[in-house]
Backbone as JSON Lines, residues from 0, in Angstrom:
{"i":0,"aa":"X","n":[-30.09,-29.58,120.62],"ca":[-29.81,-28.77,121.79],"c":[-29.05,-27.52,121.34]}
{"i":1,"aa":"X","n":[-30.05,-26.11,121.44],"ca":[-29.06,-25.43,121.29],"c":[-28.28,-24.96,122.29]}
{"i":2,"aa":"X","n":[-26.78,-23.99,121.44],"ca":[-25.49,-23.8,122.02],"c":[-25.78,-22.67,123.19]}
{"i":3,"aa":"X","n":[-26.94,-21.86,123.3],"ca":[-27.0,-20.73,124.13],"c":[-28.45,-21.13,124.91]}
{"i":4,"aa":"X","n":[-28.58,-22.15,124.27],"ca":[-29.99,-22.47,125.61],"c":[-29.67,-22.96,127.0]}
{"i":5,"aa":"X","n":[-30.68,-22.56,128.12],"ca":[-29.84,-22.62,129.08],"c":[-30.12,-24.2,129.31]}
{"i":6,"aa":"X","n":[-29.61,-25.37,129.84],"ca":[-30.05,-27.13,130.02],"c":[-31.0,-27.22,130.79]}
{"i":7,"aa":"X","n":[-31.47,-28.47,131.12],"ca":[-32.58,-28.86,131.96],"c":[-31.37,-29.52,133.11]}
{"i":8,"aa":"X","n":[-31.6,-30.33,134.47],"ca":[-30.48,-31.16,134.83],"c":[-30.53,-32.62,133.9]}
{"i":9,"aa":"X","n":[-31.82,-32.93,133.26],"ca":[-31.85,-34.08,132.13],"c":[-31.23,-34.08,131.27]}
{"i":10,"aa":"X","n":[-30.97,-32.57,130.88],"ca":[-29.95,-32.3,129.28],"c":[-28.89,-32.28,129.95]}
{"i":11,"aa":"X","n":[-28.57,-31.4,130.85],"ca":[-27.0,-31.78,131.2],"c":[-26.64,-33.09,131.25]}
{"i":12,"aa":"X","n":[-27.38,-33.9,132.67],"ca":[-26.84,-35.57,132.48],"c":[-26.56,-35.83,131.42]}
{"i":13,"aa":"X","n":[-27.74,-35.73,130.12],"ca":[-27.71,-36.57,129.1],"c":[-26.08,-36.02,128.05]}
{"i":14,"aa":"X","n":[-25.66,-34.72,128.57],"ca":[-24.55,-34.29,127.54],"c":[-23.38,-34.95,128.52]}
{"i":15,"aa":"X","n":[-23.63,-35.27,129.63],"ca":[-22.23,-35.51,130.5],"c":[-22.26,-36.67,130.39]}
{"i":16,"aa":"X","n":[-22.7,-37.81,129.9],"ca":[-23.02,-39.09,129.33],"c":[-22.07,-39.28,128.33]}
{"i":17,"aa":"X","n":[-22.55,-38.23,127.05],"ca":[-22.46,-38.53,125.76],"c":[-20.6,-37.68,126.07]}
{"i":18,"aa":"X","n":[-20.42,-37.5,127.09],"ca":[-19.08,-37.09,126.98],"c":[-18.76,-37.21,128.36]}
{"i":19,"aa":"X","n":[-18.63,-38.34,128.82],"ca":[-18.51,-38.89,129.89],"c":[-16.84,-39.36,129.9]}
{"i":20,"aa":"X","n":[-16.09,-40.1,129.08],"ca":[-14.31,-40.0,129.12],"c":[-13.61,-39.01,128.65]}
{"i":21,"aa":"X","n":[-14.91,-37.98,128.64],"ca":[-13.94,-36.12,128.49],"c":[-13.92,-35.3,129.85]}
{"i":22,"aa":"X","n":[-14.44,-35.97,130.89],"ca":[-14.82,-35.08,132.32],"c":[-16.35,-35.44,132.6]}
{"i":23,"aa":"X","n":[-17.41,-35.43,131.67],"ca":[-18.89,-35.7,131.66],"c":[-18.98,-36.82,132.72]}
{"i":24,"aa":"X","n":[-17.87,-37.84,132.99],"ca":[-18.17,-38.88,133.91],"c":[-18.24,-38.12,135.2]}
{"i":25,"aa":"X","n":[-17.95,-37.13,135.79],"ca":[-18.13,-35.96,137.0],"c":[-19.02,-35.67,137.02]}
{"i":26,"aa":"X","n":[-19.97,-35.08,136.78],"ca":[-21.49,-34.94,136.46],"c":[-22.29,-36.14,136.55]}
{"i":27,"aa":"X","n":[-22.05,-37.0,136.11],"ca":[-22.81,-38.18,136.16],"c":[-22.73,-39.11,137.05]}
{"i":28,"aa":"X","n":[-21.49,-38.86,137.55],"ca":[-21.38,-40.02,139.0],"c":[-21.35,-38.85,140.09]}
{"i":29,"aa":"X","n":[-21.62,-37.41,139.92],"ca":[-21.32,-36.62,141.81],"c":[-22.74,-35.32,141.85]}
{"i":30,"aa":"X","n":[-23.22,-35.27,140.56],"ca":[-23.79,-34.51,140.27],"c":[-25.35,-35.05,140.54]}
{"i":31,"aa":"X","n":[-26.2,-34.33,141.98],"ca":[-27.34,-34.68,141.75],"c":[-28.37,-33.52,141.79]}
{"i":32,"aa":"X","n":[-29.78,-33.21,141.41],"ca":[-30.59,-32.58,141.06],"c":[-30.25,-30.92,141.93]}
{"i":33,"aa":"X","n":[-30.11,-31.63,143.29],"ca":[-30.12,-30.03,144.1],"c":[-28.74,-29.36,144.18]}
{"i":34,"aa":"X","n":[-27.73,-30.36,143.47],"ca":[-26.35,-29.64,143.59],"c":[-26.5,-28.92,142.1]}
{"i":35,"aa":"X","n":[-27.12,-29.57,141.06],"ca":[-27.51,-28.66,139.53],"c":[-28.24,-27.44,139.87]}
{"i":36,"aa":"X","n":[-29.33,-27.42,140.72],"ca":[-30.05,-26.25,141.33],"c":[-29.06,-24.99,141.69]}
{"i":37,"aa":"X","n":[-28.57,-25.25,142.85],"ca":[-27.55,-24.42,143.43],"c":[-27.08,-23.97,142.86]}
{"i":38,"aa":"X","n":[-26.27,-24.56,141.62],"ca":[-25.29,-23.89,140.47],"c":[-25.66,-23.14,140.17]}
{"i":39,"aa":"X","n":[-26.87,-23.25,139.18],"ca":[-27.35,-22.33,138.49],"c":[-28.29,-21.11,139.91]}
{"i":40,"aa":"X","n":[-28.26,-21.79,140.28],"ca":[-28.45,-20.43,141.53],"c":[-27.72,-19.07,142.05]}
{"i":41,"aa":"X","n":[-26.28,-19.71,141.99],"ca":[-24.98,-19.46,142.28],"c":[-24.72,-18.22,141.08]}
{"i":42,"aa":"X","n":[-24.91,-19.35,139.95],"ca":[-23.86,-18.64,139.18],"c":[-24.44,-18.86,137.63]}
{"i":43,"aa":"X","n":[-25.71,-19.15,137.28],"ca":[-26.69,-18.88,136.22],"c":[-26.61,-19.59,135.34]}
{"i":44,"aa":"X","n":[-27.27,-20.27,134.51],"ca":[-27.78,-20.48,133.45],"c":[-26.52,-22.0,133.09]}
{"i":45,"aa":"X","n":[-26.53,-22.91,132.87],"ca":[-25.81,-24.07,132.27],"c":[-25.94,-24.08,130.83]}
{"i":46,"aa":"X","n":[-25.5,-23.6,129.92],"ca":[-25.97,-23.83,128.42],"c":[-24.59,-25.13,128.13]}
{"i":47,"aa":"X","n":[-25.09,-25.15,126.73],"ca":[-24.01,-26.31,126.19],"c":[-22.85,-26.14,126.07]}
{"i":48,"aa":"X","n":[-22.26,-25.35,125.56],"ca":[-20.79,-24.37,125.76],"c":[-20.52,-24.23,126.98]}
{"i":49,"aa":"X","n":[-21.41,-24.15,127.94],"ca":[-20.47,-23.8,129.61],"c":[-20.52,-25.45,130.24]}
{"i":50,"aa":"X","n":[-21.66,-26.37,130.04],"ca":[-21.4,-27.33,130.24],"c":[-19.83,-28.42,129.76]}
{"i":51,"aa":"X","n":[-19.69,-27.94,128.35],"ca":[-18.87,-28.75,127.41],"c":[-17.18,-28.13,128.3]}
{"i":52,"aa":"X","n":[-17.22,-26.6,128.87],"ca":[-16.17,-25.79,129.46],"c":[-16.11,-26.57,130.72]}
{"i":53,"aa":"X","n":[-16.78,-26.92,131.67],"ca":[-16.75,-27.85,132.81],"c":[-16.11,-29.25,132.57]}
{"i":54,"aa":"X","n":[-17.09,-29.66,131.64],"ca":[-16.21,-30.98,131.45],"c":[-14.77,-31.41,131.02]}
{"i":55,"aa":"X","n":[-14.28,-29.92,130.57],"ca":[-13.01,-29.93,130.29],"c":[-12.46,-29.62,131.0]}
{"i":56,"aa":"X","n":[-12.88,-28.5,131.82],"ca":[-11.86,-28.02,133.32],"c":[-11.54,-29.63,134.04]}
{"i":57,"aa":"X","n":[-12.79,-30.13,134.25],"ca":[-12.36,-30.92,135.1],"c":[-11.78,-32.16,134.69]}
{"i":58,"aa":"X","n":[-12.04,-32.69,133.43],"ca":[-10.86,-34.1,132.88],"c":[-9.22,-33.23,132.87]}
{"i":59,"aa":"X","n":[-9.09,-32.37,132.92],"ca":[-7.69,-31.32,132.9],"c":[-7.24,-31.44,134.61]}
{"i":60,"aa":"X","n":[-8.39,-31.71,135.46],"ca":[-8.28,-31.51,136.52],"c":[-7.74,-33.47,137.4]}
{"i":61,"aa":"X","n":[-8.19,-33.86,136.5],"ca":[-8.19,-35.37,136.55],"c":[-6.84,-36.18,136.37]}
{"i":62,"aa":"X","n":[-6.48,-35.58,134.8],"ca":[-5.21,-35.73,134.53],"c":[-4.25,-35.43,135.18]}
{"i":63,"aa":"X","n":[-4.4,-33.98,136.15],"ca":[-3.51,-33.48,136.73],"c":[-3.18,-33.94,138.62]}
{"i":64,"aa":"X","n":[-4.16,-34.58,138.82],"ca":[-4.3,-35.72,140.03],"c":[-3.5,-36.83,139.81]}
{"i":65,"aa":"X","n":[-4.05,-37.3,139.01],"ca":[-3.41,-38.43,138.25],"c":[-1.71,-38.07,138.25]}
{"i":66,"aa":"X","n":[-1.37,-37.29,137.7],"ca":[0.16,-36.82,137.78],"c":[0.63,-37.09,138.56]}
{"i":67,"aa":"X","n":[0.02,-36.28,139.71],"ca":[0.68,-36.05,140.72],"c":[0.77,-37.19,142.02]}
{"i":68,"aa":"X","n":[-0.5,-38.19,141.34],"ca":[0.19,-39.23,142.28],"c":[0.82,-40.51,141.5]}
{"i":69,"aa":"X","n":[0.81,-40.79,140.08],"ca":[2.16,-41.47,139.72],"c":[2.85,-40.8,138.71]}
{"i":70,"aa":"X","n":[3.17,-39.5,138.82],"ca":[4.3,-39.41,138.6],"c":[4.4,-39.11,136.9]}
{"i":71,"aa":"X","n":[2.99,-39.07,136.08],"ca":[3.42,-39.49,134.46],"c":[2.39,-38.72,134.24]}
{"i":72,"aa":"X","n":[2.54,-38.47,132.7],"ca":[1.67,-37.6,132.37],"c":[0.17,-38.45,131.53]}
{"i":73,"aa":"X","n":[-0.98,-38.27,131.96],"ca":[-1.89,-39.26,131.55],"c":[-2.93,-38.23,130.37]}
């Protein structure tokens, strides 16, 4: 898979899988075909680098839930 190609929603699943306890589990459990559409509708192209940037926003985003309702840093 290359780094500047834009994904299929198959390649994404399949990268939000293979990095699924980095954020990839978001994608894979909320993420379905016409909400992948839209995105790239929205706001263009999913390559592997912007996918791999999502999955990090959002385990960052996870942790920081997590905080805030007990209290610790996870």
């Amino acid at each position: 898979m290359a780094r500047g190609k834009a994904l299929t929603y198959e390649e994404f699943i399949a990268l939000a899988k293979e990095n699924y306890t980095k954020g990839g589990g978001v994608a894979v459990e909320c993420w379905e075909r016409y909400q992948f559409d839209e995105y790239v509708k929205m706001f263009g192209a999913i390559t592997k680098t912007k996918a791999l940037r999502m999955f990090r926003d959002w385990r960052e985003q996870e942790k920081e839930q997590k905080a805030m309702m007990f209290g610790e840093q996870w």
